[in-house]
N, C-alpha and C positions, 0 to 999 in steps of 0.2 A: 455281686456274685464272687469278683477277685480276693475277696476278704473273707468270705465262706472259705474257698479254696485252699487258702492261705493259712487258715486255722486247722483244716483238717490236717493235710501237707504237713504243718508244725506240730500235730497232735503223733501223727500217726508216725512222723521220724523220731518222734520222741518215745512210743511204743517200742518202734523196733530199735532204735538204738540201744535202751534201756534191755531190751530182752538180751539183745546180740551180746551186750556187755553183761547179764547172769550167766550166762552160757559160757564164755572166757572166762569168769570166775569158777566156777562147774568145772571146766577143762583143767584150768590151775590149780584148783582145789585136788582134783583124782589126780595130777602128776605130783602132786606133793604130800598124799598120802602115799602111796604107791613109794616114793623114793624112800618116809619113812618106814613102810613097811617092809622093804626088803634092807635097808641099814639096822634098825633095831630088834624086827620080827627073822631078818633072813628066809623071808619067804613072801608070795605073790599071791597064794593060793586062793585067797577067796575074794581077791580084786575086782571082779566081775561083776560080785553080790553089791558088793560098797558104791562101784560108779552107779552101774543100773539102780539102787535103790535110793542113791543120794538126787541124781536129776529128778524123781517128781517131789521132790521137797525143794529143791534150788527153785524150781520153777512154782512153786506153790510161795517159797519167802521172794519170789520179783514181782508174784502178783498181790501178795495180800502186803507186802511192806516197801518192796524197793521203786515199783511203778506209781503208787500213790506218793512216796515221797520226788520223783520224778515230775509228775503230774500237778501237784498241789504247789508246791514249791519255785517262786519266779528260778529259772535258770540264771537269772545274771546273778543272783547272789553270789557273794566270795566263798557260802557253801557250797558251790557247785565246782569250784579251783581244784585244780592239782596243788597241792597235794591235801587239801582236805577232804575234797570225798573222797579218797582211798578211805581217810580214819574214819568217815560217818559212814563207810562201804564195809567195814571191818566189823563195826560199831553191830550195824545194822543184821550183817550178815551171823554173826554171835546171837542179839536178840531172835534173829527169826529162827536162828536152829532152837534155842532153850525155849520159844512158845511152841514150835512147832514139833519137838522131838525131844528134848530135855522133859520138858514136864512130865510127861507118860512114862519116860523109860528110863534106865539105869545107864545108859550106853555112855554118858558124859563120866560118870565116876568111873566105870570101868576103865579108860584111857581118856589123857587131855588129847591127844591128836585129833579128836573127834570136834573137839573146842578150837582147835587150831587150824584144822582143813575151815571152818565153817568161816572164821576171821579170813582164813587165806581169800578163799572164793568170794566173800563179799568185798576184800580188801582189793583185788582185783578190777572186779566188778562195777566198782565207784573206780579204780584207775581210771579204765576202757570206757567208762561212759565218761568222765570227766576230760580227759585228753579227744576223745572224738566229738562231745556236745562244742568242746570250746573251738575244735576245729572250722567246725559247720560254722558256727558265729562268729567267725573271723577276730574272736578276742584276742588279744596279747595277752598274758600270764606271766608272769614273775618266771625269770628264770630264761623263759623262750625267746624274748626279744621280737616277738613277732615271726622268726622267721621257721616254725613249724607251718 
């Protein structure tokens, strides 16, 4: 029964880890539009439109792409280190915007920042899960010496 437990317990921290860290991404992606949009645009104005519309696409690229590679994927790989999942979190986050919004629309050639929020937020994303999964597993990682 403790092994039941145990799987689900590892299933389901890996769930919400994985979602907690698209949502950081999501967050860091709208503060880093928003900065370029009031430095080169000079204005905020349709900010609103951009966050509201981008979350059910974040949340649609962490279930169709960032939680199966979450899920399928042993966690102890050196895939899962800082600082590569950031770049497979970047990687990742670029493919799921161009299947999931590129394809259909013009909105990638009208401005690159659209290309570059989506790198942000996935680049994030793999941060936030890769520094909190490796926490929880008490791993050492290059760089930390253990004492994170």
């Amino acid at each position: 029964m403790s092994v039941g437990v145990t799987v689900t317990n590892a299933l389901k921290g890996k769930v919400c880890t994985s979602l907690y860290s698209a949502l950081c991404g999501w967050a860091a992606g709208a503060v880093s539009f928003s900065g370029y949009a009031l430095i080169v645009w000079r204005r905020l104005d349709d900010i609103d439109s951009v966050i509201g519309w981008t979350l059910p696409f974040v949340l649609a690229g962490w279930l169709f792409f960032f939680l199966p590679i979450v899920l399928v994927i042993d966690g102890r790989r050196r895939l899962f280190r800082f600082p590569e999942f950031m770049l497979v979190g970047a990687i990742v986050g670029l493919a799921a915007f161009m299947l999931l919004v590129g394809w259909w629309t013009s909105l990638w050639r009208q401005s690159y920042v659209y290309l570059v929020d989506a790198g942000v937020t996935g680049a994030v994303a793999g941060m936030v899960y890769s520094r909190m999964s490796t926490k929880a597993s008490g791993e050492v990682t290059a760089g930390n010496g253990g004492s994170d």
